[in-house]
C-alpha positions in Angstrom: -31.2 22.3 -30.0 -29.6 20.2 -32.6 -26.7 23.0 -33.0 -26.3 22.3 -29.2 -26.2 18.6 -29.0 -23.8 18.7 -31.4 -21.5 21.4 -29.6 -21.4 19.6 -26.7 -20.4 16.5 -28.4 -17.3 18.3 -29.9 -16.4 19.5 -26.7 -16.8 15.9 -25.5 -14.8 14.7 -28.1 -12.1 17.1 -27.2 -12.0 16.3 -23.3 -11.4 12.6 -23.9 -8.1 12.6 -25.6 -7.5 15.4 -23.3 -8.2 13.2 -20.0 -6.4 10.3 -21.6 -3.4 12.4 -21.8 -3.9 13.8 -18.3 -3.9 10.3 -17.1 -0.7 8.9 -19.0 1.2 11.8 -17.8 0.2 11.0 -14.5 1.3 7.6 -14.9 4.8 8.4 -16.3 5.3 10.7 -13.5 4.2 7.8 -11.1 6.5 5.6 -12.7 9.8 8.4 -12.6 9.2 8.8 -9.2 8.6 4.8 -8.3 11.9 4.4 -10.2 14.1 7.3 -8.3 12.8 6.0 -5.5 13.9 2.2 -6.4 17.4 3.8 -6.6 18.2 6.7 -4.2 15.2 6.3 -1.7 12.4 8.8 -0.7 14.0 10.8 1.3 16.1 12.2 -2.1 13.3 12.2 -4.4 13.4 15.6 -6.1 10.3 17.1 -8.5 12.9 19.4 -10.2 14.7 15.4 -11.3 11.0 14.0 -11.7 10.0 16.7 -14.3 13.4 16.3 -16.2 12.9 12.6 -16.7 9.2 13.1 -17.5 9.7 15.5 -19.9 7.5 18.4 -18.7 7.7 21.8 -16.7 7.7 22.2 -12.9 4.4 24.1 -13.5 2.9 21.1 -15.4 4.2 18.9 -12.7 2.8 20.9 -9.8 -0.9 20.8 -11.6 -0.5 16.8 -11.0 1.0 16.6 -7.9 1.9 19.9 -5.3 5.1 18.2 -3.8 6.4 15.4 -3.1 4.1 13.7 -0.1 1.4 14.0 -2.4 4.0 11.9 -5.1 4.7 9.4 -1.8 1.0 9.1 -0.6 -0.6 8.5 -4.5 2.1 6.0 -5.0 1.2 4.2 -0.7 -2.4 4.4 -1.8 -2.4 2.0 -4.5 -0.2 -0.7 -2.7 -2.1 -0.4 -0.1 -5.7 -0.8 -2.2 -3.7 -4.0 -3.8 -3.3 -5.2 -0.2 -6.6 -4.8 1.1 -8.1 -7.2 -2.2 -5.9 -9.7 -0.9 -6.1 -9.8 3.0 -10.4 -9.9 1.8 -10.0 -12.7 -0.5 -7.5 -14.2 2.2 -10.1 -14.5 5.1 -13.6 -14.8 3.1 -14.0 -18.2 3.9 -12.3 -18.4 7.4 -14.7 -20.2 9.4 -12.8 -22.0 11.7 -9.3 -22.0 13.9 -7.5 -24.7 11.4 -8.8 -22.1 8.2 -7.9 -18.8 10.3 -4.4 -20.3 11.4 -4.0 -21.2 7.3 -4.8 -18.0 6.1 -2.8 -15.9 8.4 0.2 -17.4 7.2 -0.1 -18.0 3.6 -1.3 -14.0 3.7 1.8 -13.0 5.2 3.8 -15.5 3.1 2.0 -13.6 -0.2 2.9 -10.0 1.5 6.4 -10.6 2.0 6.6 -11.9 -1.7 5.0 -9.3 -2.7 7.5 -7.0 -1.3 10.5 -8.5 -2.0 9.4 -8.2 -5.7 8.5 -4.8 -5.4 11.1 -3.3 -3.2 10.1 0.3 -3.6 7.3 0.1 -1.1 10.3 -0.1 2.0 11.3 3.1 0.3 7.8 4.2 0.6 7.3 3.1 4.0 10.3 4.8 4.9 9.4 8.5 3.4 5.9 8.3 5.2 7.3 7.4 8.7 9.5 10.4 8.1 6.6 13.0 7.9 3.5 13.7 10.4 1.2 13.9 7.8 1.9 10.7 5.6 2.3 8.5 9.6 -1.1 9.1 9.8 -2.6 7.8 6.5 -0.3 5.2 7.1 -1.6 4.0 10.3 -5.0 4.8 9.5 -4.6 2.6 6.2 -2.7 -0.3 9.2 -6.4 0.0 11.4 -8.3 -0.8 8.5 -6.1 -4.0 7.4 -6.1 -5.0 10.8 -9.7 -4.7 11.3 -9.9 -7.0 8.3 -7.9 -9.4 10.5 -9.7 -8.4 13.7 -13.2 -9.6 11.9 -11.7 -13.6 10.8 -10.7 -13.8 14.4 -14.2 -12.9 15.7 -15.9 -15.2 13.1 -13.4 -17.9 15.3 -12.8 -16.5 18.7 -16.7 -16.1 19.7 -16.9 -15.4 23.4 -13.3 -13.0 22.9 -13.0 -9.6 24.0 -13.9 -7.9 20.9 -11.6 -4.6 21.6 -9.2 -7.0 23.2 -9.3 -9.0 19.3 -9.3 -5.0 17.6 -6.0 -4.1 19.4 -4.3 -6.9 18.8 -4.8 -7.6 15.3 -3.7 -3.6 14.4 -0.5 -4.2 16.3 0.2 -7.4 15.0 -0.8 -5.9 11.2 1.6 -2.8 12.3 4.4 -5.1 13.7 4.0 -7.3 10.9 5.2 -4.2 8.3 7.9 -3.9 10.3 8.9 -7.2 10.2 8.8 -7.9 6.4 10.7 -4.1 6.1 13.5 -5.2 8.0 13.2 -8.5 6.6 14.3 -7.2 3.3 16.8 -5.2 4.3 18.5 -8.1 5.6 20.4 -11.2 3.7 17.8 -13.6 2.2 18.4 -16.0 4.4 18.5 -13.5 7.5 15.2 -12.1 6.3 13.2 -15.3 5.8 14.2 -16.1 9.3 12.8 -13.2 11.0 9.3 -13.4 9.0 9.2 -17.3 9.8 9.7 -16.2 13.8 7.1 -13.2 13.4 4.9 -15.7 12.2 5.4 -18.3 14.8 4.9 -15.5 17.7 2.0 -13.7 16.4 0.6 -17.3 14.7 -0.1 -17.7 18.9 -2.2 -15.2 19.2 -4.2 -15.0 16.2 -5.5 -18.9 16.3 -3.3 -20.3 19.0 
């Protein structure tokens, strides 16, 4: 028994510094595709280019990631879990129309700082819209955030149409990502225009 304990505690040992490599590899693969797709966009990321900058094999590559949607979708994923925290702390203490008009605009004030500092997630958008698969995580991950907003405006809006509310806080959510990707495509000035009039059209609907 003792023999045993102590095997299994070697191989233990061994698997940690194993998995922490895994997971640093995984990162600077991450990172090497984030940055190609900084530069050239998704639609000309490459996992031959990804593996040269990383350092490692094609085989090794494909044991982290099979192509390049999974690369796209791992990368969505964790803007999208960083956007879900803050629309959350954003309407936890909505509790009337003056708090729900408030924090409807200074959460899509934060988002489109947020992208404009991270400019890679237009890229991203761009590569899932392009492929069936990856349009419907995205939209699946667009229900959930707006169901997030759908929920402050029910807290508000009592006697509403609760599907009415559900429809149109995903298309305004939806809309909304469309708005802050052109919005960075365009001149500063240009772009900052078109979120301040997405926010004074939608601002009517969500606490008018």
């Amino acid at each position: 028994m003792a023999r045993q304990n102590a095997d299994e505690g070697e191989a233990s040992a061994r698997r940690g510094p194993s998995q922490q490599r895994s997971r640093e590899r995984q990162e600077r693969i991450l990172e090497a595709a984030s940055a190609l797709i900084a530069t050239k966009g998704s639609d000309a990321l490459r996992m031959s280019e990804i593996a040269g900058i990383v350092g490692i094999s094609m085989g090794s590559l494909y044991q982290y990631f099979p192509d390049r949607r999974a690369i796209i979708k791992t990368l969505a994923e964790r803007y999208n879990a960083a956007s879900r925290i803050c629309i959350r702390e954003a309407f936890e203490n909505v509790h009337d129309q003056a708090s729900l008009r408030a924090a409807y605009l200074d959460l899509f004030d934060l988002y489109y700082a947020i992208v404009l500092a991270e400019p890679v997630m237009r890229d991203i958008w761009s590569g899932m819209q392009a492929d069936k698969q990856l349009m419907a995580v995205q939209l699946a991950e667009s229900r959930l955030m707006g169901a997030e907003l759908a929920d402050a405006m029910k807290r508000v809006h009592h006697d509403a149409d609760g599907m009415a509310i559900d429809v149109s806080a995903f298309l305004i959510w939806e809309m909304g990502e469309a708005a802050v990707r052109l919005a960075i495509g365009l001149e500063r000035t240009a772009g900052d225009a078109v979120i301040e009039a997405f926010k004074r059209i939608t601002v009517r609907e969500v606490a008018p």
